[in-house]
C-alpha positions as CSV (number, residue, x, y, z in Angstrom):
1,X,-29.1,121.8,-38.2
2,X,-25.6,121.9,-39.3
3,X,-24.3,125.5,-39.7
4,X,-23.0,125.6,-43.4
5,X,-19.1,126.5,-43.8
6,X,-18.0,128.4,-47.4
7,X,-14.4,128.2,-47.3
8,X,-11.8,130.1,-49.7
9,X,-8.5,128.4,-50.8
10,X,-6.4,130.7,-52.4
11,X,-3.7,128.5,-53.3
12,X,-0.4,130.2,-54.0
13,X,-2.4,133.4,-55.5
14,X,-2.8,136.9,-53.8
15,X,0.1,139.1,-52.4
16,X,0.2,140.5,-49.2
17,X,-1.9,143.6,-50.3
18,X,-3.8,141.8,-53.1
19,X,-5.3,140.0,-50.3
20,X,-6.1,142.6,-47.7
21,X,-8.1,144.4,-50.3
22,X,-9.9,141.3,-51.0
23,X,-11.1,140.6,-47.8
24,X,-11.8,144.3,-47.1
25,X,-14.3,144.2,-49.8
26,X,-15.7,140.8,-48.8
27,X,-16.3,142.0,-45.6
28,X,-19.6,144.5,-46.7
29,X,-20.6,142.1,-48.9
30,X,-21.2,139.3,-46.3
31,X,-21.3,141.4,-43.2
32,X,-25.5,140.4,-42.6
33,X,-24.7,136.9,-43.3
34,X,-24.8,135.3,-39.6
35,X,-25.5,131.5,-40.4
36,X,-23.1,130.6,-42.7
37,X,-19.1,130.2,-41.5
38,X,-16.6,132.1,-43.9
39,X,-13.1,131.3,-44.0
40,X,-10.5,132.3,-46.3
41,X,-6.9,130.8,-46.9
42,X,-4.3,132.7,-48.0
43,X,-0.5,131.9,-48.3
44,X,1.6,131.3,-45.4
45,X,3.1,135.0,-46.1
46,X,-0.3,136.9,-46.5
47,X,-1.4,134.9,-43.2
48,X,-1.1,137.9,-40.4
49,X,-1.8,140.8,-42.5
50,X,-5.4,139.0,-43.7
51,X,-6.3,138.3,-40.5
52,X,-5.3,141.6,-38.8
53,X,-8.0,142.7,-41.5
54,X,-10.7,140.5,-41.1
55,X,-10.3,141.1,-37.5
56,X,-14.0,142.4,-35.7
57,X,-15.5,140.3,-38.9
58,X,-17.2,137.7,-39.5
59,X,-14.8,136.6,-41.7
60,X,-12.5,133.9,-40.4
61,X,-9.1,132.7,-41.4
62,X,-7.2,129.7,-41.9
63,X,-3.9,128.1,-43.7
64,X,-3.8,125.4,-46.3
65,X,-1.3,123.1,-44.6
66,X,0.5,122.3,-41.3
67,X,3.4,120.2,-40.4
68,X,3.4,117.6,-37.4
69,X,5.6,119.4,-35.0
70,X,5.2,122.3,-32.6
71,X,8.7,124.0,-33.5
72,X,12.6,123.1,-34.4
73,X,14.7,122.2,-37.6
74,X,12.0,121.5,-39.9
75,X,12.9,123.8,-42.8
76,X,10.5,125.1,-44.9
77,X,7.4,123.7,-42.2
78,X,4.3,125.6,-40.6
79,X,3.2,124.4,-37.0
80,X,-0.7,124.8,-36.1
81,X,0.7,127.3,-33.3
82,X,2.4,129.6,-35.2
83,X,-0.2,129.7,-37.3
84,X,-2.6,130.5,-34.5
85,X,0.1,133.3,-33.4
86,X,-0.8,134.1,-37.0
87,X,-4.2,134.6,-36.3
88,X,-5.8,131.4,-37.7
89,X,-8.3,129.6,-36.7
90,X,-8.5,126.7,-39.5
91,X,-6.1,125.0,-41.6
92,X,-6.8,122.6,-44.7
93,X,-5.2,119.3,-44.4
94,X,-5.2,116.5,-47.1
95,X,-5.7,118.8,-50.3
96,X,-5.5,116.6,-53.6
97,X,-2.5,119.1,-54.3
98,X,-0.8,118.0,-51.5
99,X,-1.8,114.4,-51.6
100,X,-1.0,113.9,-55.7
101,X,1.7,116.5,-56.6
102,X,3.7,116.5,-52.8
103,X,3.0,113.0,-52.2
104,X,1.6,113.4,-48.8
105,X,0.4,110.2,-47.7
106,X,-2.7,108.8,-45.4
107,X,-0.5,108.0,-42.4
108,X,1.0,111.7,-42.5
109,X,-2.4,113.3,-43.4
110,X,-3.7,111.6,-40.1
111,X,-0.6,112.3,-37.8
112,X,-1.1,116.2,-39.4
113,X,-4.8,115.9,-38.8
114,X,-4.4,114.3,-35.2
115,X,-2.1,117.2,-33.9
116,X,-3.6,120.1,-35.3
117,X,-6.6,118.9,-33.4
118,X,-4.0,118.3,-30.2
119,X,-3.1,122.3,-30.7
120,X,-6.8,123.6,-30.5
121,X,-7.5,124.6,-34.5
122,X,-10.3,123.5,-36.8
123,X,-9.6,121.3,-39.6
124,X,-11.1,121.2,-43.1
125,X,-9.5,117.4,-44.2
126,X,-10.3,116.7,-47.9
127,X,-11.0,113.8,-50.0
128,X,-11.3,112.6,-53.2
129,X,-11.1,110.3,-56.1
130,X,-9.1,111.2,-58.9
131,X,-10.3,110.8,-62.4
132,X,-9.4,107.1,-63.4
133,X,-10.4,106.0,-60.0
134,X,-14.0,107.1,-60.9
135,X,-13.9,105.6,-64.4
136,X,-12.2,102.2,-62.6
137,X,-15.1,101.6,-60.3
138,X,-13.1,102.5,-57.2
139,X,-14.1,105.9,-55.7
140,X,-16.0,104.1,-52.9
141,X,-13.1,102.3,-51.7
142,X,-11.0,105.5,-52.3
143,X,-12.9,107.5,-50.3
144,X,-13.3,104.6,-47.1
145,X,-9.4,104.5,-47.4
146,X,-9.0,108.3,-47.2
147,X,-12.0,108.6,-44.5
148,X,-10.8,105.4,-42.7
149,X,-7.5,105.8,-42.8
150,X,-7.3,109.5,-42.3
151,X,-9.7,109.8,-39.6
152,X,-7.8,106.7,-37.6
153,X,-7.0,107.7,-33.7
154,X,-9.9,110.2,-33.4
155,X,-12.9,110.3,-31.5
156,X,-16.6,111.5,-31.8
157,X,-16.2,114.7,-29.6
158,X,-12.7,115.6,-32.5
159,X,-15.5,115.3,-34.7
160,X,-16.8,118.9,-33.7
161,X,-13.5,120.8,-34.6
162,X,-13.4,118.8,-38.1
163,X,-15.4,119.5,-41.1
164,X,-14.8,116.9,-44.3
165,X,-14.1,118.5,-47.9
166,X,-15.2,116.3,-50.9
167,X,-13.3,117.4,-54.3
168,X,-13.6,115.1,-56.9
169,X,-9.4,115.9,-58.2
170,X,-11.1,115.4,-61.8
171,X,-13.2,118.4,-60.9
172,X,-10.6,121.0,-59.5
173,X,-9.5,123.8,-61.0
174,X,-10.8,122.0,-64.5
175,X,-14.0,123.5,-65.0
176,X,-15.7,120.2,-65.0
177,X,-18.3,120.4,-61.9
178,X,-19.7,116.6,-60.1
179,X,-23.6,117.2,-60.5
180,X,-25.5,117.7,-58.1
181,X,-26.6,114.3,-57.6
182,X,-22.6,113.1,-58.1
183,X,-21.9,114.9,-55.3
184,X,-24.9,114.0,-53.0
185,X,-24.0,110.4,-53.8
186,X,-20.3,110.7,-52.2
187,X,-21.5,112.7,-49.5
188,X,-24.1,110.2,-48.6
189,X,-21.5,107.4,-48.1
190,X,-19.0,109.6,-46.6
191,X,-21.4,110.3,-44.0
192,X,-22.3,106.8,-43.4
193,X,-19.1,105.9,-43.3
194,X,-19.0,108.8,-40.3
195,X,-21.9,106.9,-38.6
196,X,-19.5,102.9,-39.2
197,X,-16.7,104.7,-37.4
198,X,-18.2,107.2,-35.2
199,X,-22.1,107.0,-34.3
200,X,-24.9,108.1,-35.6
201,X,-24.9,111.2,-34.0
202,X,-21.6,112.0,-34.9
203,X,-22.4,111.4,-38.6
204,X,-25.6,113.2,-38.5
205,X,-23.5,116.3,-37.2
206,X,-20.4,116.6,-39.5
207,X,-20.2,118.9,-41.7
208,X,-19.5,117.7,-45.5
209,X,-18.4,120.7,-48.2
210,X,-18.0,120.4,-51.8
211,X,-14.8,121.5,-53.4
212,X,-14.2,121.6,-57.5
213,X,-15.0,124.8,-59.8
214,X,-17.6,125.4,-57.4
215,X,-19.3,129.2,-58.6
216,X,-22.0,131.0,-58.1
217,X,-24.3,129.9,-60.4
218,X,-23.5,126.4,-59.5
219,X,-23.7,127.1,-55.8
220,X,-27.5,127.1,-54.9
221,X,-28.3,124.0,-57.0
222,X,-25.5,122.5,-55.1
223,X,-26.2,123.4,-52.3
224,X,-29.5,122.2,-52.7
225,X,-28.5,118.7,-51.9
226,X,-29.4,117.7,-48.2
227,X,-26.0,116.4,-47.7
228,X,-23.9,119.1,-49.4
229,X,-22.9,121.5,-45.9
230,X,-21.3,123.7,-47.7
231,X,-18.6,124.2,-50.5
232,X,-14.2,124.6,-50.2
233,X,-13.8,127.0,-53.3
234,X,-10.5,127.6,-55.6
235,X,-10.7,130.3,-58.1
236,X,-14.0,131.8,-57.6
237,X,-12.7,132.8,-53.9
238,X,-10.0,135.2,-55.6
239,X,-12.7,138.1,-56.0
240,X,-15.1,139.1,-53.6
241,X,-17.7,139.7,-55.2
242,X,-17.9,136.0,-56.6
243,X,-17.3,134.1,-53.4
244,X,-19.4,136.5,-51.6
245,X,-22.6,135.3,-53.6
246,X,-21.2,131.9,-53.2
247,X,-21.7,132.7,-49.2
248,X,-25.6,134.3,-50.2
249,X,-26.0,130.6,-52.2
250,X,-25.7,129.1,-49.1
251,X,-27.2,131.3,-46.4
């Protein structure tokens, strides 16, 4: 069984205090919940003080990007280890923000990918088609370049630190929502993909989230799909009390 993951990206929202309180009341609300992973991911500057109060919880934390190099004159850059002297265990890699309005190409996403992995975190590495890709025909071979291409260097055992986000770009912070079956579909040929390069037992392991204005009345019907692991959630992960019963969808 794979253990589903509900992950929080808060995007460049929630000061320092904003985001203590928030995981101070999220921790209550999901304290009972023991089989289903919850991470959050605040800004780089909100990093330490969230995870000194998530500490003793079930409550994990991670960053939303990481740079390629352990430390030096790289201004403006995160490393994996400070950001595990930061008290992270995860960081996002590959987000369509990253990818489509900072340019961040497949070769970098993998290097980042490859040495986070090198420096002992988790990695949640998204993909996704972006709006005229779908309506073009080409999300499959979008999403075997991505997987392909971003995955390139690794090896089955990786596999185990890396969990795959789906977000359809058309879907993200719009409102609009892939279906159900939309998102089944995708994850369904991202994990055969999985099983082409890795195995079949690395594919039947992964873990596959959905990301795009994911909320919790969308969750459970979601999450009802057998290849839907889980969901990487935007604005409904800014309260508590709505990504908390996007955690109770899952569980």
């Amino acid at each position: 069984m794979r253990k589903p993951i509900i992950a929080g990206n808060w995007k460049m929202n929630l000061k320092i205090a904003e985001g203590v309180a928030l995981v101070e009341a999220l921790k209550p609300l999901v304290a009972d919940v023991d089989n289903v992973e919850v991470v959050v991911c605040p800004m780089f500057t909100a990093l330490d003080a969230v995870a000194k109060a998530a500490a003793g919880s079930n409550v994990q934390v991670g960053a939303q990007n990481a740079y390629v190099k352990a430390s030096g004159a790289y201004t403006g850059e995160i490393s994996p280890q400070f950001l595990q002297d930061a008290g992270c265990a995860w960081v996002i890699i590959g987000h369509s923000e990253r990818r489509h309005i900072l340019g961040e190409t497949d070769a970098l996403l993998n290097e980042k990918l490859r040495f986070a992995l090198a420096a002992g975190m988790k990695v949640m590495f998204c993909i996704g088609e972006l709006l005229e890709e779908r309506k073009g025909g080409l999300m499959n071979d979008v999403i075997r370049r991505q997987v392909v291409e971003g995955l390139k260097g690794l090896t089955a055992a990786d596999l185990a630190n890396v969990v795959l986000a789906y977000e359809p770009v058309w879907a993200i912070g719009t409102g609009e929502t892939a279906s159900p079956e939309q998102a089944e579909e995708v994850h369904v040929f991202t994990r055969a993909l999985v099983a082409e390069l890795f195995g079949a037992d690395a594919a039947a392991a992964i873990r596959i989230q959905y990301g795009g204005s994911v909320k919790a009345d969308n969750a459970a019907e979601l999450f009802s799909k057998e290849n839907v692991d889980g969901f990487l959630v935007g604005g409904a992960a800014l309260k508590a009390d709505s990504f908390a019963a996007i955690v109770k969808a899952a569980r």
